[in-house]
Backbone as ProteinMPNN parsed JSONL, in Angstrom:
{"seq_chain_A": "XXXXXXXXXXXXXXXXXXXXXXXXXXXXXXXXXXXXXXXXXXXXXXXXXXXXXXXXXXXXXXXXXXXXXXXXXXXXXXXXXXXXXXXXXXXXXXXXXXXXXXXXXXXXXXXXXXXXXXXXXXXXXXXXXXXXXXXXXXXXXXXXXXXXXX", "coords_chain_A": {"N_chain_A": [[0.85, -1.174, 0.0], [0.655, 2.047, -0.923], [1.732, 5.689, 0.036], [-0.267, 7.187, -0.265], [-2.738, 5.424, -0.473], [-2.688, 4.334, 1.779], [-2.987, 6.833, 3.716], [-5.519, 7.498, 2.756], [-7.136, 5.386, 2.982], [-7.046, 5.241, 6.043], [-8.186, 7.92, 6.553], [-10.596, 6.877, 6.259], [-11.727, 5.933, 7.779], [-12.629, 7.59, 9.658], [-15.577, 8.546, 11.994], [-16.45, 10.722, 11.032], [-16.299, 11.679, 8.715], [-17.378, 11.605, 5.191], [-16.94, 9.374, 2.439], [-16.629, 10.898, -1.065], [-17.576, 11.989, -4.54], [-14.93, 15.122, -5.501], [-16.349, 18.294, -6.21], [-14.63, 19.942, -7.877], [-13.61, 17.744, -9.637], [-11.367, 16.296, -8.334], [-10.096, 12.828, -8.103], [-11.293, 11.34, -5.279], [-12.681, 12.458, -2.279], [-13.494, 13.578, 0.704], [-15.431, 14.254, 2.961], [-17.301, 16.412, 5.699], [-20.537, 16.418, 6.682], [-22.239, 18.593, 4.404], [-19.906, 19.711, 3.375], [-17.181, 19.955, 1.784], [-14.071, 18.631, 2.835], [-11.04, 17.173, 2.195], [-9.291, 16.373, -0.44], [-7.845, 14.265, -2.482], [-5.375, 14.716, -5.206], [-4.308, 13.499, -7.338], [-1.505, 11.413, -7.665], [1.258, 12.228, -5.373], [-0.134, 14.433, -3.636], [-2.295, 16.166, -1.6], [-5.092, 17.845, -1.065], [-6.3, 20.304, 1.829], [-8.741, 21.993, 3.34], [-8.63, 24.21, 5.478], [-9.962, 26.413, 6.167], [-9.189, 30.6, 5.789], [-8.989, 31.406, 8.432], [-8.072, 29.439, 10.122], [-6.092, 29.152, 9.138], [-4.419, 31.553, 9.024], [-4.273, 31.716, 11.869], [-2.539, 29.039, 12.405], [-0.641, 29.59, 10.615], [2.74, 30.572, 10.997], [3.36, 27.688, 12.811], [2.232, 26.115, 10.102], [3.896, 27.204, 7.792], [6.98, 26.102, 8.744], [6.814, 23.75, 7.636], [8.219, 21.215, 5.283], [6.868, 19.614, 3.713], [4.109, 20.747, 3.012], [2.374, 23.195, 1.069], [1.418, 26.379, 0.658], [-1.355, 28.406, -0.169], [-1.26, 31.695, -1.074], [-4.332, 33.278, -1.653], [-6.345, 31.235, -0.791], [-8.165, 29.374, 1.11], [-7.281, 26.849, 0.936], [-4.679, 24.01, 1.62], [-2.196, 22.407, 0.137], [-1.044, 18.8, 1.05], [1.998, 17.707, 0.731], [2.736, 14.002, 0.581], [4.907, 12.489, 1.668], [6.357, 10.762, 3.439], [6.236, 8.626, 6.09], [5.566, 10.317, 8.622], [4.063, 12.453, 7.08], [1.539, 11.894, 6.658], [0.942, 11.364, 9.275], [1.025, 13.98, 9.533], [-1.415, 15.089, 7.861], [-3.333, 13.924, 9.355], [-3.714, 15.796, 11.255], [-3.804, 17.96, 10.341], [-6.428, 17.437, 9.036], [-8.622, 17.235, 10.889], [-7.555, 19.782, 12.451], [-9.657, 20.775, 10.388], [-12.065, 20.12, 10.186], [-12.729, 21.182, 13.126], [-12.399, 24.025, 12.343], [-15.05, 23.881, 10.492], [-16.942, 23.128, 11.94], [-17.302, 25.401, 13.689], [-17.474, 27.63, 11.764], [-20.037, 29.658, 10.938], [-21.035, 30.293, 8.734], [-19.567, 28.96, 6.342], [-20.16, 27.133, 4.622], [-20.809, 29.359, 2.167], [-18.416, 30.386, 2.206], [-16.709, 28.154, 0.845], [-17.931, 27.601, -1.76], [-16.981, 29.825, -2.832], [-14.313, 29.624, -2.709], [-12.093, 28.221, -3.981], [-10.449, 25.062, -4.325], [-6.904, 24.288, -4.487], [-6.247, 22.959, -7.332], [-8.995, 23.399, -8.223], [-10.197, 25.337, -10.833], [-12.613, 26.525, -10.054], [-15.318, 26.108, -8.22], [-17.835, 24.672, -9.154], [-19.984, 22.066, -9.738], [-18.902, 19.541, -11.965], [-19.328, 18.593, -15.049], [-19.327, 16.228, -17.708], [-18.415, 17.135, -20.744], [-20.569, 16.142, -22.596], [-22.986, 16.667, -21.355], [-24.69, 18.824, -21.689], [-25.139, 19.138, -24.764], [-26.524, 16.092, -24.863], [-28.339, 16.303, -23.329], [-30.172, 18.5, -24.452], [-30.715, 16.895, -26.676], [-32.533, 14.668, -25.671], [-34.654, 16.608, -24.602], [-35.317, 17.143, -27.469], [-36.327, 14.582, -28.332], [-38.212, 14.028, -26.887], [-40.034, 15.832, -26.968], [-40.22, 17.985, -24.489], [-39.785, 19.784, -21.797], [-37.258, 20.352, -19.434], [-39.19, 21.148, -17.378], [-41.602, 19.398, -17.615], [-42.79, 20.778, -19.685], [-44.438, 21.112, -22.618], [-41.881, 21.883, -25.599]], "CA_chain_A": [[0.0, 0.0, 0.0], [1.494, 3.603, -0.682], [1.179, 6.461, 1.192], [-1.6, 8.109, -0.797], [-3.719, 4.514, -0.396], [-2.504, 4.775, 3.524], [-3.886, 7.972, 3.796], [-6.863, 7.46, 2.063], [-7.861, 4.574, 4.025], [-6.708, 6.188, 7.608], [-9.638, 8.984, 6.769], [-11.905, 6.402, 5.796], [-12.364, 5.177, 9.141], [-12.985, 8.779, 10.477], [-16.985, 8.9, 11.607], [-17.052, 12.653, 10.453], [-16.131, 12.229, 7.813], [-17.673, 10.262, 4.828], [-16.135, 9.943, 1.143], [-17.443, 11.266, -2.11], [-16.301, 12.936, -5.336], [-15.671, 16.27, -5.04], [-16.763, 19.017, -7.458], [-12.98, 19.895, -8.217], [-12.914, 17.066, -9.94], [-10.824, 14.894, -7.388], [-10.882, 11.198, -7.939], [-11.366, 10.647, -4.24], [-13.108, 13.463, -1.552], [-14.136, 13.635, 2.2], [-16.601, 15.375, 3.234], [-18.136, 16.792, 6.677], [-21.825, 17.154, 6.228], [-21.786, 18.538, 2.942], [-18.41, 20.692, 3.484], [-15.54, 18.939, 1.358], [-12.697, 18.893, 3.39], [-9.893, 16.945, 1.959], [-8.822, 16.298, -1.663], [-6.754, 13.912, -3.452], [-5.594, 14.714, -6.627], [-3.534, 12.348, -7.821], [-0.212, 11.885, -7.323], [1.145, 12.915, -3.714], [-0.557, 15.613, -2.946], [-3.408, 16.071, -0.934], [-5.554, 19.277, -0.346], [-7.02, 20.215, 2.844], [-9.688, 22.768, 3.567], [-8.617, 24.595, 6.15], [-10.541, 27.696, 5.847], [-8.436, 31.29, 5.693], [-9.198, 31.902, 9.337], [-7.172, 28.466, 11.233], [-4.359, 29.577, 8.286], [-4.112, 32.743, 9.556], [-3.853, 30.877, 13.36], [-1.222, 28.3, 12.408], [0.67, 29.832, 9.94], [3.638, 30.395, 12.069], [3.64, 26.12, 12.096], [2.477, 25.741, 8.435], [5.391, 27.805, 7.135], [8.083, 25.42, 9.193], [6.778, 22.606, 7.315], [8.288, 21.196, 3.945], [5.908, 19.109, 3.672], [3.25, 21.718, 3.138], [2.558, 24.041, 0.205], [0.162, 27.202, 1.206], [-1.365, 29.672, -1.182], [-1.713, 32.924, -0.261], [-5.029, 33.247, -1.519], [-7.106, 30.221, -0.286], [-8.526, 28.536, 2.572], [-7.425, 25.199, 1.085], [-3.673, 24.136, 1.669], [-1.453, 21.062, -0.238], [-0.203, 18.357, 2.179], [2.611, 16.214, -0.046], [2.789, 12.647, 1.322], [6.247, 11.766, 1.113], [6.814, 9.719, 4.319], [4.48, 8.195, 7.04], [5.045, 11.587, 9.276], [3.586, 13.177, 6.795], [0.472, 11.119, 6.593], [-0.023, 12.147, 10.665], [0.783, 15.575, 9.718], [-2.535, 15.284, 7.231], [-4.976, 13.605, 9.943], [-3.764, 16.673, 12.075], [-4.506, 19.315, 9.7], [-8.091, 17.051, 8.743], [-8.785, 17.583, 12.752], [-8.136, 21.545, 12.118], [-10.002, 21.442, 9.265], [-13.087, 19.624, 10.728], [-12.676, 21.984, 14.14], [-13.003, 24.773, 11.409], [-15.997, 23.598, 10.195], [-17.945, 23.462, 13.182], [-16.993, 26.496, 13.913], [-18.033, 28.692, 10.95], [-21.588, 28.895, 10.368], [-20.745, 30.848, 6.915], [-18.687, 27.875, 5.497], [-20.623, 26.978, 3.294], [-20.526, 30.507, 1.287], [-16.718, 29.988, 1.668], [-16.263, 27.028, 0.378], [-18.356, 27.901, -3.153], [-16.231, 31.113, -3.606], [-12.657, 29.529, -2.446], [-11.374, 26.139, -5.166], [-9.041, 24.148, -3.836], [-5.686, 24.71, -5.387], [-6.407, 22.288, -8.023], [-9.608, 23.795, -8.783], [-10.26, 26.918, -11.274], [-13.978, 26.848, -9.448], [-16.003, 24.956, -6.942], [-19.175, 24.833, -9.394], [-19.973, 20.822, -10.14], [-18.101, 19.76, -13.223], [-20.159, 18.117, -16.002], [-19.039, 16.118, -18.275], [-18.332, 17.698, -22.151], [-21.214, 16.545, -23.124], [-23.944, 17.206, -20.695], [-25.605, 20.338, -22.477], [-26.064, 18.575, -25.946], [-27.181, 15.198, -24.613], [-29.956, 16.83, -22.375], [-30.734, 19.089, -25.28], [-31.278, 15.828, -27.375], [-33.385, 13.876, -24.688], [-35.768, 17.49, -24.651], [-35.97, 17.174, -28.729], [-36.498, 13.503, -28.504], [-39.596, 14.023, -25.979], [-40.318, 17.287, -26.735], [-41.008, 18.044, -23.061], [-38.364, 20.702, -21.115], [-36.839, 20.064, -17.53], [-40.319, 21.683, -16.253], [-42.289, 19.021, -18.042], [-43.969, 21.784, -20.587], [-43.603, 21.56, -24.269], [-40.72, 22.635, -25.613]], "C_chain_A": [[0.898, 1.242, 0.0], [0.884, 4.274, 0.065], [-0.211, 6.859, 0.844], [-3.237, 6.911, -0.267], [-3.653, 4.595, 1.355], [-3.727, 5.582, 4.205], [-5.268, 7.825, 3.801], [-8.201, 6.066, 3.442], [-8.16, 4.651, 5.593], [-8.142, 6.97, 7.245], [-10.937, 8.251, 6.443], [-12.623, 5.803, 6.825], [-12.743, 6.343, 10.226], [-14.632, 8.656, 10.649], [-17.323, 10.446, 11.076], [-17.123, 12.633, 9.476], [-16.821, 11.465, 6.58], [-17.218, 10.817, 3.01], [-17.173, 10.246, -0.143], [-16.801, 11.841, -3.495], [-16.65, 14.284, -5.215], [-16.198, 16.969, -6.373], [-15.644, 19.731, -8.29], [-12.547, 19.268, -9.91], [-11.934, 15.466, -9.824], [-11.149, 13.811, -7.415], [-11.608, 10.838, -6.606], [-11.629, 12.343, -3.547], [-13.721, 12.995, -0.362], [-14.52, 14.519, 2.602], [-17.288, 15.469, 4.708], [-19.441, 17.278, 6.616], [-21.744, 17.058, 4.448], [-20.921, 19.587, 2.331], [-17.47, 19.415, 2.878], [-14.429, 19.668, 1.758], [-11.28, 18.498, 3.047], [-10.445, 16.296, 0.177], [-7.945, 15.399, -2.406], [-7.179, 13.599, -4.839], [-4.914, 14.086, -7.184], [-1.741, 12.486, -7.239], [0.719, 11.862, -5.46], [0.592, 13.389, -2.937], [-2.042, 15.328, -2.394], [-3.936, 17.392, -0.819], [-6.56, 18.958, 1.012], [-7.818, 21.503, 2.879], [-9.789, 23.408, 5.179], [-9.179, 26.053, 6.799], [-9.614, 29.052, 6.305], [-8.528, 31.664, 7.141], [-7.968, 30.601, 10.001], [-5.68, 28.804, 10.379], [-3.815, 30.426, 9.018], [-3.045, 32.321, 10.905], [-2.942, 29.8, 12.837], [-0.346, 28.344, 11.582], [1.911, 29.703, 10.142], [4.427, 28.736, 11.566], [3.797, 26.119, 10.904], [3.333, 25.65, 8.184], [6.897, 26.847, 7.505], [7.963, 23.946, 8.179], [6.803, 22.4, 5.606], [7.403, 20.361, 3.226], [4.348, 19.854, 3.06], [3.423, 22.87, 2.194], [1.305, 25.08, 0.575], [-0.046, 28.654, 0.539], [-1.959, 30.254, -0.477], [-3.317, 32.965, -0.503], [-6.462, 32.422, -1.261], [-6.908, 29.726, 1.072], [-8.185, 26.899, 2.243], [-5.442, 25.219, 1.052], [-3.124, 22.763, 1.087], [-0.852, 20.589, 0.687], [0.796, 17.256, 0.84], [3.291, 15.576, 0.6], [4.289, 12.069, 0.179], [6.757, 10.312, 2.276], [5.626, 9.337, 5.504], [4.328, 9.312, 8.145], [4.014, 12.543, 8.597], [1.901, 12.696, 6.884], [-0.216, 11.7, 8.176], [0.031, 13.408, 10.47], [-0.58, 15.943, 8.876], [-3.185, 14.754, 8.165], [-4.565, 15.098, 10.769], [-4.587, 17.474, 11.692], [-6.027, 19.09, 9.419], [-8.505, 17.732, 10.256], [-8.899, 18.682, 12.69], [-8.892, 21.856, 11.56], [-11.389, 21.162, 9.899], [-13.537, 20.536, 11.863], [-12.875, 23.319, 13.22], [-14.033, 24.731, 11.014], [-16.968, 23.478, 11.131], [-18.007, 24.625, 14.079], [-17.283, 28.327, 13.157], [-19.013, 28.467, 10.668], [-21.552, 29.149, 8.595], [-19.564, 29.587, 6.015], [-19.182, 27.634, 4.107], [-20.543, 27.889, 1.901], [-18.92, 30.05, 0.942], [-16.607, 29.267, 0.832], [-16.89, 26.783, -1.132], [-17.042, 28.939, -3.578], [-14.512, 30.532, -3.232], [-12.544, 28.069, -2.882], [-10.134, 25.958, -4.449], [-7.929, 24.139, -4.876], [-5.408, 23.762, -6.817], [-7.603, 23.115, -9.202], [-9.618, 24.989, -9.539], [-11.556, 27.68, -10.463], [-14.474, 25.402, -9.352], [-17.362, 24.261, -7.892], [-18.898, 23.489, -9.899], [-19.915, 20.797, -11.144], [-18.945, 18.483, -13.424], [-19.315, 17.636, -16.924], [-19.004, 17.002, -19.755], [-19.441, 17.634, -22.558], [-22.303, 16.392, -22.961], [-24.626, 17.953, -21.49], [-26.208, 19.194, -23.853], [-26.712, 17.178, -25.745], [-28.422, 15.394, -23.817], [-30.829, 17.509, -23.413], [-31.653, 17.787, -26.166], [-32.244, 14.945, -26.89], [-34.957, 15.256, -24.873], [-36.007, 17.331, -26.027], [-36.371, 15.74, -28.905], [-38.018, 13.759, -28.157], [-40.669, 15.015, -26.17], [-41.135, 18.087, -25.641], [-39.743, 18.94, -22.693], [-38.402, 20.282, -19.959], [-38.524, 20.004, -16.832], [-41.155, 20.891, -17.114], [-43.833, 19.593, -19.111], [-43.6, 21.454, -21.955], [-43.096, 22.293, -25.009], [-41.298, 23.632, -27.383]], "O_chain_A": [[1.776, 1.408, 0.847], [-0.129, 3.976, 0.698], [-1.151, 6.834, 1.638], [-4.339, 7.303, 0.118], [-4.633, 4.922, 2.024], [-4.756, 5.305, 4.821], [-6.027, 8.017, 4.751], [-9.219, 6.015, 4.132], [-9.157, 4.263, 6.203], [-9.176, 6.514, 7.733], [-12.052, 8.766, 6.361], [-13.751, 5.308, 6.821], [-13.081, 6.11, 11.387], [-15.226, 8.649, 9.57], [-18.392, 11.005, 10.832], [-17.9, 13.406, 8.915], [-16.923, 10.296, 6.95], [-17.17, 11.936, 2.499], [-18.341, 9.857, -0.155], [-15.603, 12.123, -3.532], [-17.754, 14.779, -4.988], [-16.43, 16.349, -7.411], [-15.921, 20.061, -9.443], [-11.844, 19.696, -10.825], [-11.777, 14.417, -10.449], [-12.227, 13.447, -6.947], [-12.541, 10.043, -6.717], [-11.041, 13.315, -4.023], [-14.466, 12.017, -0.416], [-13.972, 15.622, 2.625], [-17.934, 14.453, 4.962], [-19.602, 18.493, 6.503], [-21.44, 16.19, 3.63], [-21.046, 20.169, 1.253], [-17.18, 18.324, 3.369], [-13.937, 20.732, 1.381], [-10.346, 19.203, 3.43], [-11.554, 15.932, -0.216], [-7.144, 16.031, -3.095], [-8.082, 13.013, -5.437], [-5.235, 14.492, -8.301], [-1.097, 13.356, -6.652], [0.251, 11.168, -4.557], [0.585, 13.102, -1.74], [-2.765, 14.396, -2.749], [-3.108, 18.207, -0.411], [-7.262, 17.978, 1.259], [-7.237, 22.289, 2.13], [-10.731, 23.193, 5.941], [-8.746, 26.585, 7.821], [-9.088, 28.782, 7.385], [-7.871, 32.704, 7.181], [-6.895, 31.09, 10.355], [-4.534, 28.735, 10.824], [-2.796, 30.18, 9.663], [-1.829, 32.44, 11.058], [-1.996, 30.302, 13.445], [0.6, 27.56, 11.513], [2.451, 28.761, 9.562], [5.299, 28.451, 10.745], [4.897, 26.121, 10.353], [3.959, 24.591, 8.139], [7.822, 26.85, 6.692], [8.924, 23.191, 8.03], [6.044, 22.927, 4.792], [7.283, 20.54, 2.014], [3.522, 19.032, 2.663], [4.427, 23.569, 2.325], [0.207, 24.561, 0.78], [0.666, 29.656, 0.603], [-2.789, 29.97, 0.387], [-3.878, 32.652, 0.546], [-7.548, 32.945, -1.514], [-5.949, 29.672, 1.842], [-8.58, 25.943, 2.911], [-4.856, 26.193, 0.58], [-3.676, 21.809, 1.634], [-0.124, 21.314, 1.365], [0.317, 16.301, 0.228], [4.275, 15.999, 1.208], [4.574, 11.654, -0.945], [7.31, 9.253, 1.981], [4.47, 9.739, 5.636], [3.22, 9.425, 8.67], [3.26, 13.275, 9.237], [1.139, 13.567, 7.304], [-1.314, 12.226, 8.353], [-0.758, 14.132, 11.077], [-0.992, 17.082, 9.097], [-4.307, 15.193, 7.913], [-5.651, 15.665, 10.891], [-5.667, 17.804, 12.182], [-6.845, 20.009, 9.47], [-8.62, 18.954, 10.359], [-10.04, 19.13, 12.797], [-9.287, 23.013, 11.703], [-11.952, 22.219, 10.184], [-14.732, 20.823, 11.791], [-13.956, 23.786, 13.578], [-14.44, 25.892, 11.049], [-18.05, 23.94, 10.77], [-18.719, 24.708, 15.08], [-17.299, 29.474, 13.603], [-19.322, 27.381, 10.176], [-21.9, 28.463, 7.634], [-18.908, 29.868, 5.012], [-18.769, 27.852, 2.968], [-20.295, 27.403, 0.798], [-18.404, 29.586, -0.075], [-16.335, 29.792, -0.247], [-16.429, 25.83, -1.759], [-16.294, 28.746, -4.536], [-13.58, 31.241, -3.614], [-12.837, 27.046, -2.264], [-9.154, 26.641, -4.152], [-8.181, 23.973, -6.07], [-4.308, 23.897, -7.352], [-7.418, 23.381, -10.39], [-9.012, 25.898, -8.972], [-11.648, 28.888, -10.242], [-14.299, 24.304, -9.879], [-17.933, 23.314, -7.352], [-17.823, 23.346, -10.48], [-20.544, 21.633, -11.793], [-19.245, 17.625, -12.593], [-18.397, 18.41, -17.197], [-19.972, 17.762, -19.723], [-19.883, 18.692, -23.005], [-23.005, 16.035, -23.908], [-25.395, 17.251, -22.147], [-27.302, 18.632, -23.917], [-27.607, 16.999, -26.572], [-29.364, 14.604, -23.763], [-32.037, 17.272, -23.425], [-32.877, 17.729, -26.278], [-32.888, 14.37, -27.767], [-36.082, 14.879, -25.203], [-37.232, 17.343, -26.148], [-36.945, 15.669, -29.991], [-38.908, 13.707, -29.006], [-41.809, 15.044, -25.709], [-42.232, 18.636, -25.745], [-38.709, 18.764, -23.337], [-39.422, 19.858, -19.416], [-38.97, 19.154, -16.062], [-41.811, 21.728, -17.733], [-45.001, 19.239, -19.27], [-42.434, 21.551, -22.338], [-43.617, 23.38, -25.256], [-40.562, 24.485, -27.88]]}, "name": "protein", "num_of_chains": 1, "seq": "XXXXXXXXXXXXXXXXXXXXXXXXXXXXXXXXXXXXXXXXXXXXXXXXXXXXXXXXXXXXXXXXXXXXXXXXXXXXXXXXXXXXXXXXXXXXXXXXXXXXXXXXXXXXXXXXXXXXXXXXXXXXXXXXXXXXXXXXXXXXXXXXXXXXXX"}
């Protein structure tokens, strides 16, 4: 098992948390409620959802850690899983991130307007060719979403 499968399985036994895909994109997502908190995007890396307020508060840490990539403008931060410390240094930051989340009632707003460093935007990604296959299902039936004729 690598780290990333490690990982992955470690948060899968969290009760808070439960998995899903996110809207990113992300093969693999965990979610509080219906707050997505962690991220993997392939590879190493991991995002976490720490919202710009616990950044602020553990920056200081963050910054010591190479482990840890942190854009200035987001609430979400890269953890890359290189060794099995790093793996506890991601349930930590999940733990902040989760303690964040019960903590902001406005999260939810956040978490539309702030993409995870992967993302360009939070808005659920559709396949290519969504639009003309729905279009074709309404000229097939000739009925619209709101069951009126089109």
């Amino acid at each position: 098992m690598n780290l990333v499968e490690h990982a992955n399985a470690r948060l899968a036994g969290w009760p808070a948390l439960s998995r899903g895909r996110a809207r990113c994109g992300a093969r693999h997502c965990f979610s509080a409620g219906t707050q997505e908190i962690v991220h993997f995007h392939g590879g190493n890396e991991v995002d976490v959802h720490l919202t710009h307020g616990m950044i602020d508060r553990l920056r200081p840490a963050l910054q010591r850690s190479s482990a840890l990539k942190l854009p200035t403008a987001s609430g979400w931060i890269t953890v890359r899983l290189e060794s099995g410390s790093d793996i506890d240094l991601l349930a930590t930051l999940v733990s902040a991130a989760l303690f964040a989340t019960g903590n902001r009632s406005e999260l939810a707003e956040t978490v539309r307007t702030d993409p995870c460093t992967q993302g360009s935007s939070q808005a659920p990604c559709r396949r290519p060719d969504w639009r003309s296959r729905r279009h074709m299902r309404w000229r097939r039936t000739g009925k619209t979403p709101h069951g009126m004729a089109g």
